[in-house]
C-alpha positions as CSV (number, residue, x, y, z in Angstrom):
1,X,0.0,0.0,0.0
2,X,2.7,2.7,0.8
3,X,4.7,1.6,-2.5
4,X,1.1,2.0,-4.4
5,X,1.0,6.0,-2.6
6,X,4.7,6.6,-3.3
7,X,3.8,5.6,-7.0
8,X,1.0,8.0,-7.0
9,X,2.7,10.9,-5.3
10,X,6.0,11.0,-7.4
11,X,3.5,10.9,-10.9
12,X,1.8,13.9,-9.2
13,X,5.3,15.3,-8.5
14,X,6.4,14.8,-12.4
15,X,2.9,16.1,-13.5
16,X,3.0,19.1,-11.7
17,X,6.8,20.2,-12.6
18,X,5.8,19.5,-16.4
19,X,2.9,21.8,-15.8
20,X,5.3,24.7,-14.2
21,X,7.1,24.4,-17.2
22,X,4.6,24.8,-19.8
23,X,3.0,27.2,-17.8
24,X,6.4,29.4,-17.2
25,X,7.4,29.2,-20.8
26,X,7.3,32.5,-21.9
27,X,9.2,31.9,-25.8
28,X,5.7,32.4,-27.5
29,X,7.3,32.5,-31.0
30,X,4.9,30.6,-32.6
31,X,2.0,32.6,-31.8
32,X,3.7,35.7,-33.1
33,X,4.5,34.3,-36.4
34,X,0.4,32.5,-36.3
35,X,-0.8,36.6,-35.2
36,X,1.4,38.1,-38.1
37,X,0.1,35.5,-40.8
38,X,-3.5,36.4,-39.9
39,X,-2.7,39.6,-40.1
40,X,-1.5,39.3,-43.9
41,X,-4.3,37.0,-44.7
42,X,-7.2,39.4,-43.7
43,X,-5.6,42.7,-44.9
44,X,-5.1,40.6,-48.6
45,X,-8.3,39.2,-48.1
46,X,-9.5,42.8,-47.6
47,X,-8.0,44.0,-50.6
48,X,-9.3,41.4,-52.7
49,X,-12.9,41.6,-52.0
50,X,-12.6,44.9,-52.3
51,X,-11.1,45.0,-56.0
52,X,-14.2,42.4,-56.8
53,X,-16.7,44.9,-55.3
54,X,-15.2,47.5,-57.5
55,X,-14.7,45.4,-60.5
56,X,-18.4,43.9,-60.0
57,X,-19.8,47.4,-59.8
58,X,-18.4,49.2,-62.5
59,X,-17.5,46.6,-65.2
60,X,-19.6,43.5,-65.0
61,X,-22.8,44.7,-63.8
62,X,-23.6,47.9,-66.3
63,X,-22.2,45.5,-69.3
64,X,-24.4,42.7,-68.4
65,X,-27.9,45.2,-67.7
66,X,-27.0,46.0,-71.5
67,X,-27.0,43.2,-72.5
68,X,-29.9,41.9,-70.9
69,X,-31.6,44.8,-72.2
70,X,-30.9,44.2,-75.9
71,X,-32.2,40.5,-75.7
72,X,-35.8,41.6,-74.6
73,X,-35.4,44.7,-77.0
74,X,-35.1,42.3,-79.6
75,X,-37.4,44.1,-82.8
76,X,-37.2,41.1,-85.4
């Protein structure tokens, strides 16, 4: 019985210095990097969309309203 508690007390012993250690790393290089490459994404993201809504708006749209009005203007 005391070998089966001296089992269980030096696992809690190694769990709890692996959990300081995680817990007092402070590198956090890899979430820097992960925040900077969202960044990036939604800013070109952004700019995307945004070059669609302007090409949508100004180019495609107008030309196909045209177009869609000379098919039912059709005088044959």
């Amino acid at each position: 019985m005391k070998n089966l508690i001296m089992k269980a007390r030096v696992n809690m012993m190694k769990g709890m210095v692996s959990a300081r250690g995680i817990l007092t790393d402070r590198s956090g290089s890899g979430m820097i990097d992960l925040a900077i490459n969202v960044m990036i994404s939604v800013v070109l993201g952004a700019l995307v969309l945004a070059g669609l809504y302007l090409l949508f708006g100004s180019t495609i749209l107008p030309l196909l309203s045209e177009k869609i009005k000379a098919i039912f203007n059709y005088q044959g």
